[in-house]
N, C-alpha and C positions, 0 to 999 in steps of 0.2 A: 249244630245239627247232631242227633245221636243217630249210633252207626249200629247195630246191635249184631254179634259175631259170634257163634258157637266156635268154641276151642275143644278139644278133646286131649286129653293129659296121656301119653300112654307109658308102658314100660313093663316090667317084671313086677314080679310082687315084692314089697316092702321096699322098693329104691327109694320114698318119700312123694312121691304124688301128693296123697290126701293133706300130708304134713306143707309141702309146698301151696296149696292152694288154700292153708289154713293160714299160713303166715301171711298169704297175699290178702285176702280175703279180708281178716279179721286181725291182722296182727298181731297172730299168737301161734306158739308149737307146745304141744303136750308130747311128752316121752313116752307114753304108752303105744303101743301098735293095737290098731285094728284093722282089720282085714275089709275091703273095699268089697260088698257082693253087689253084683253088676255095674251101675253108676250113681255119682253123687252129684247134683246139680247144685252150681253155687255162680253168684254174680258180681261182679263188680265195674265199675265206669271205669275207662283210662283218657286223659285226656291227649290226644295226639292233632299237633296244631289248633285249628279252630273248632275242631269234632270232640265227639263224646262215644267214643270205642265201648258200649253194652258188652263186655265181655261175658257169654256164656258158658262157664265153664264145667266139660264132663269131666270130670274124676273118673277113670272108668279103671273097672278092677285088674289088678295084674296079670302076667299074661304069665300061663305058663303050657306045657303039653295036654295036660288032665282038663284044664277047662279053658276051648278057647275064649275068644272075644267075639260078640254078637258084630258080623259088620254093618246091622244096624245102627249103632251108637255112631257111625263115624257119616249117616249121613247128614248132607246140610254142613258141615265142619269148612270154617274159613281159616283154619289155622291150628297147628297142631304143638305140643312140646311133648317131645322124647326124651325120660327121665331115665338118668343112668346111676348106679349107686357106685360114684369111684373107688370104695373100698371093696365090690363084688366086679372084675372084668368079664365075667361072663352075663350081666345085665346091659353090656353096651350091646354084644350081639344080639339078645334081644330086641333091644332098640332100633339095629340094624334092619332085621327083619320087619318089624310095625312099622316100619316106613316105610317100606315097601308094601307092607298090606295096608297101610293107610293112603298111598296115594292110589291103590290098584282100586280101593272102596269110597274115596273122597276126591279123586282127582288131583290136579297139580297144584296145591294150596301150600304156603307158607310150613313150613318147617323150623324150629328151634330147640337143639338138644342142648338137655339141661344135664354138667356132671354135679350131682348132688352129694351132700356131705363134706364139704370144703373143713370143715370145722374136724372133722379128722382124716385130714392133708396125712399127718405120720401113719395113717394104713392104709393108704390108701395103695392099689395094687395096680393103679392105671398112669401109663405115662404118655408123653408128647404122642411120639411113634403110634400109639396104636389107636390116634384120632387122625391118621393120614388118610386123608380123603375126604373126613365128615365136616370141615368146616369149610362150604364151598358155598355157593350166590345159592342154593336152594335149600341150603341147610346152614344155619349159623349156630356154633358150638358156644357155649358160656359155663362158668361155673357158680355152682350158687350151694346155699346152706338156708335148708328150711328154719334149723335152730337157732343160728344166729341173724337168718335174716338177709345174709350176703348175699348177692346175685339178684336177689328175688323180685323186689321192683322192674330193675332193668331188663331179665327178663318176657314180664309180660309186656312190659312197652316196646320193649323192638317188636314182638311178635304182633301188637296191636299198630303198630307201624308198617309192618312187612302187609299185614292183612288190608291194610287201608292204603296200599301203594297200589293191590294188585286191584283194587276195587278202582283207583282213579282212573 
């Protein structure tokens, strides 16, 4: 049976969203940045047990003061990933915050915060200590690297797991 599941990606601008959802997607990272205006819709199948997880996935542009996030995009969303850029610690606060505005706009739906950029671990400016608290049963913490690929499968399957747990 196919399951079809709107995800919405969120975070700060430039943590790697578009980059993540391009690796997942298509199997590929380009190093250039372009800047994400409103959202980017893209799809992929995961298979979880004897289903077929439609993952729809928003892309939705970074968050920052100057322009928020429509909480349009977040309706209809069975699952979310919170994108952190380990080498910027003030993008997890970000993160902190859109989870709270994404469950106050989406309700109580799966959570998976992604630390992004594993692949430069030596700049990174985030440690153990200042994920206390974030990896708990409504939030599951991981790390991943859009460029090399690391994390990034595992990822969307726990969250297409999480999301098809809450449906059974």
């Amino acid at each position: 049976m196919t399951i079809q599941k709107k995800v919405c990606m969120l975070g700060a601008f430039a943590v790697g969203k578009t980059s993540l959802v391009a690796r997942f997607v298509k199997g590929k990272y380009d190093d250039s940045y372009l800047t994400t205006v409103g959202v980017k819709i893209d799809r992929k199948d995961v298979t979880v047990g004897d289903d077929t997880v439609r993952m729809v996935l928003w892309d939705i542009q970074g968050e920052d003061e100057l322009q928020p996030i429509n909480p349009n995009y977040m309706k209809g969303a069975s699952g979310c990933l919170l994108v952190v850029d380990g080498t910027r610690p003030e993008t997890l606060d970000v993160a902190r915050r859109l989870k709270i505005w994404g469950q106050a706009n989406a309700g109580d739906i799966p959570f998976v915060m992604l630390l992004n950029k594993t692949d430069l671990m030596n700049e990174w400016a985030l440690h153990d200590g200042d994920l206390q608290g974030d990896n708990r049963p409504g939030c599951r913490v991981l790390n991943t690297s859009a460029k090399t690929g690391e994390g990034v499968e595992d990822a969307f399957r726990i969250l297409a797991e999480k999301m098809t747990a809450v449906t059974s």
